[in-house]
C-alpha positions as CSV (number, residue, x, y, z in Angstrom):
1,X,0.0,0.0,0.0
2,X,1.2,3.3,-0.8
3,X,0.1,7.1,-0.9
4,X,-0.9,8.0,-4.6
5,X,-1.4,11.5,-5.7
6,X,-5.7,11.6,-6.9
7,X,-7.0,10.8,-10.1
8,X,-9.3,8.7,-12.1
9,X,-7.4,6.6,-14.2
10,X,-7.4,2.8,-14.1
11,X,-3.4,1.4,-13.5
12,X,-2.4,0.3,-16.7
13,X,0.2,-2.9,-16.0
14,X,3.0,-3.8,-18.7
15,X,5.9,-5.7,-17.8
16,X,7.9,-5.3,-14.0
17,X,5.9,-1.5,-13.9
18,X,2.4,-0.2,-13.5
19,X,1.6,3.3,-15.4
20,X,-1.6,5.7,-14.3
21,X,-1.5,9.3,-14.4
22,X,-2.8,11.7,-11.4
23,X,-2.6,15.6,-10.6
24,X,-0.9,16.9,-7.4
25,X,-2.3,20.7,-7.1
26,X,-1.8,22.3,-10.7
27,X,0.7,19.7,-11.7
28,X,-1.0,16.8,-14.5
29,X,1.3,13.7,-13.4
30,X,2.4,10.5,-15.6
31,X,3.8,7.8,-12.7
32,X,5.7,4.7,-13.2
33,X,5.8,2.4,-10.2
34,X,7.5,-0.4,-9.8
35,X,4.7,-3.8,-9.7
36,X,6.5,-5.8,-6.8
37,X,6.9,-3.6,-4.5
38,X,5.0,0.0,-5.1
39,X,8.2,2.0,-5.5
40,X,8.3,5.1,-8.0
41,X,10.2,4.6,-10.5
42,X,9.3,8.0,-12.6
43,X,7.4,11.0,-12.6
44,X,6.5,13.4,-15.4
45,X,4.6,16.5,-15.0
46,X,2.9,17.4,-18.3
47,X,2.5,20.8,-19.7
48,X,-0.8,22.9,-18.6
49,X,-1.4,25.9,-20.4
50,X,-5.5,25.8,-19.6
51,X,-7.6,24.8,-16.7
52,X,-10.1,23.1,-18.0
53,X,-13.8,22.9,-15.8
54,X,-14.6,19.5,-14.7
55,X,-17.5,17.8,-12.4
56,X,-17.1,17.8,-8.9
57,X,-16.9,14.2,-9.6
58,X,-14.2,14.1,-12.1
59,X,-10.9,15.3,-12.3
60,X,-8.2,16.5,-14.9
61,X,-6.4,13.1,-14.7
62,X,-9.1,10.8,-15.7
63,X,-8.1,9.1,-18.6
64,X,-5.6,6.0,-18.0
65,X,-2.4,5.6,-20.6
66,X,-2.1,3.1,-23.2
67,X,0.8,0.9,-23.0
68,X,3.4,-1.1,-25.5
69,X,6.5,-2.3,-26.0
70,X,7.3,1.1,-27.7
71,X,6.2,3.9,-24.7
72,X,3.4,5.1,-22.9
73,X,0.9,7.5,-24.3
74,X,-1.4,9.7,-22.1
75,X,-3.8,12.3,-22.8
76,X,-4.5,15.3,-20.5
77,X,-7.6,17.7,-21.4
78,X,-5.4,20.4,-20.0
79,X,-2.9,19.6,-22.5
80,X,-3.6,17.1,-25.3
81,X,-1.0,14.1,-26.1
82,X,2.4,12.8,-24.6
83,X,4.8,10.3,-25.5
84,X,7.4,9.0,-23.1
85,X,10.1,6.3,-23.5
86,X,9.3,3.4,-20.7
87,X,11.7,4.5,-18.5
88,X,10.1,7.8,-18.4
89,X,12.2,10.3,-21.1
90,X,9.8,12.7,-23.1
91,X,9.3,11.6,-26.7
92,X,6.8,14.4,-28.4
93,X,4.1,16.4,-27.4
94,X,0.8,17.2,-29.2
95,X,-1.5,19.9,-28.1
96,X,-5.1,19.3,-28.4
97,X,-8.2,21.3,-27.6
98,X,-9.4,23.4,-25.9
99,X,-12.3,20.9,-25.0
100,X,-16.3,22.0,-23.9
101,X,-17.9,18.6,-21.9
102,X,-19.5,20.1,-18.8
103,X,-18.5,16.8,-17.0
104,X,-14.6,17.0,-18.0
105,X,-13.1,14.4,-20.9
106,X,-12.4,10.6,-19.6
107,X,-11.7,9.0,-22.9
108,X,-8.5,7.2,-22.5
109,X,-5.8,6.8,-26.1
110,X,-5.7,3.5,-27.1
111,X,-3.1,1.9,-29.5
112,X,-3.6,0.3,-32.9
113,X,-0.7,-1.1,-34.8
114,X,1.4,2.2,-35.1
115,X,-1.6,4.7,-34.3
116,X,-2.7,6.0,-31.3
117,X,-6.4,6.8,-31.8
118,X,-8.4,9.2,-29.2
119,X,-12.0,9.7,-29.3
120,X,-12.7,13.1,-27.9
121,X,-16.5,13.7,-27.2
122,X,-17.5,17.1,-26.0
123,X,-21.1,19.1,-25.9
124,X,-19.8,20.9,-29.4
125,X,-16.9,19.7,-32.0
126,X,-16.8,16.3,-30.5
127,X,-14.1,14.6,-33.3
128,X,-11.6,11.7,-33.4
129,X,-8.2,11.5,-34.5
130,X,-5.0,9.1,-35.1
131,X,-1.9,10.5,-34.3
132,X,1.1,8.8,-35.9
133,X,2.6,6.8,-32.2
134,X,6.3,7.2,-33.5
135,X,5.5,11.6,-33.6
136,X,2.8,12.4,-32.4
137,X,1.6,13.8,-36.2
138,X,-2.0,13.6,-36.6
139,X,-2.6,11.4,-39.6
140,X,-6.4,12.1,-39.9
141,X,-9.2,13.6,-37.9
142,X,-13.1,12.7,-38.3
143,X,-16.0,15.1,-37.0
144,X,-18.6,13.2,-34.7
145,X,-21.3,16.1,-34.5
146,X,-23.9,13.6,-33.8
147,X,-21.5,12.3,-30.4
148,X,-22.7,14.5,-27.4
149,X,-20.7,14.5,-24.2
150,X,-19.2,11.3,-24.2
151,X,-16.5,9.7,-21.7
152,X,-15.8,6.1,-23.5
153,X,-12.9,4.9,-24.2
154,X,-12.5,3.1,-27.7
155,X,-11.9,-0.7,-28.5
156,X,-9.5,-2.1,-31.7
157,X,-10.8,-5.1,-33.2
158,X,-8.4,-6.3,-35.9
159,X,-8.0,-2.9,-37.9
160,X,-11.2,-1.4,-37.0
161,X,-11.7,1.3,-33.8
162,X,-14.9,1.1,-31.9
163,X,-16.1,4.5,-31.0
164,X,-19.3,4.5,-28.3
165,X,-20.8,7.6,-28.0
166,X,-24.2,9.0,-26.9
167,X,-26.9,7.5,-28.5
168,X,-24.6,5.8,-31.3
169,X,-21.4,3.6,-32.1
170,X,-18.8,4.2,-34.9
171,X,-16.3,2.5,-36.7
172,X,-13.2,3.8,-38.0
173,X,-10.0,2.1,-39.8
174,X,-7.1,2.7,-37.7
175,X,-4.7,3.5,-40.1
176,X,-6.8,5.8,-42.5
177,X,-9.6,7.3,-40.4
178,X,-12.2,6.0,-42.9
């Protein structure tokens, strides 16, 4: 057991380490802790040139990191996208948003093959994109004006991302956005 700064991201466990991200005041945090025992092993504090509103019930670290063999990748509505090595050394840095969901964003990235796709449903201008995971580059972006105020995070099966939103599900290819 160990004291753990808040937030609402799930532990995300790859290899000897477990990955979340939290806040501690003003600071958006990216943790790696070591499994066994609890021990930090890094921590990042991400860029955070907006405070975004969120419910009294969420919080600006909600969505949890995706994981390979290649980094970690975290989104931060206060910020947009971050790459870091698995040992913790900054790779790239994409600025999303500013974002209008009167609850706060909890969509998590997820990877697929060599994208990182986020699904980023808001009250207006709700839109996915796939960002390239080697650069961050955003490789294509799709509108979702139907998608109101959504929080889930999507699912790859085989080439295909499964969006969820309100009142509807979408599809995309991972590597073309189609």
């Amino acid at each position: 057991k160990i004291q753990f700064p808040p937030g609402h991201s799930s532990p995300v466990l790859f290899g000897k380490h477990i990955y979340a991200t939290a806040y501690e005041g003003e600071k958006l945090l990216t943790l790696s802790l070591e499994r066994a025992t609890g021990r930090e092993i890094w921590r990042r504090a991400a860029p955070r040139p907006r405070v975004e509103k969120v419910d009294k019930r969420n919080s600006p670290a909600s969505p949890s990191p995706a994981v390979d063999s290649t980094g970690v990748y975290v989104f931060f509505a206060d910020y947009g996208l971050i790459a870091y090595t698995l040992d913790g050394k900054p790779r790239w840095q994409t600025p999303l948003g500013p974002f209008n969901n009167i609850y706060g964003m909890g969509a998590s990235p997820v990877i697929a093959g060599d994208m990182l796709v986020l699904v980023c449903d808001q009250s207006v201008g709700s839109f996915a994109v796939g960002a390239a995971k080697s650069s961050g580059k955003i490789r294509w972006r799709n509108e979702r004006p139907d998608a109101l105020s959504g929080h889930s995070t999507p699912a790859v099966v085989g080439k295909l991302v499964i969006a969820p939103a309100s009142f509807r599900v979408d599809a995309y290819d991972a590597k073309s956005g189609e």
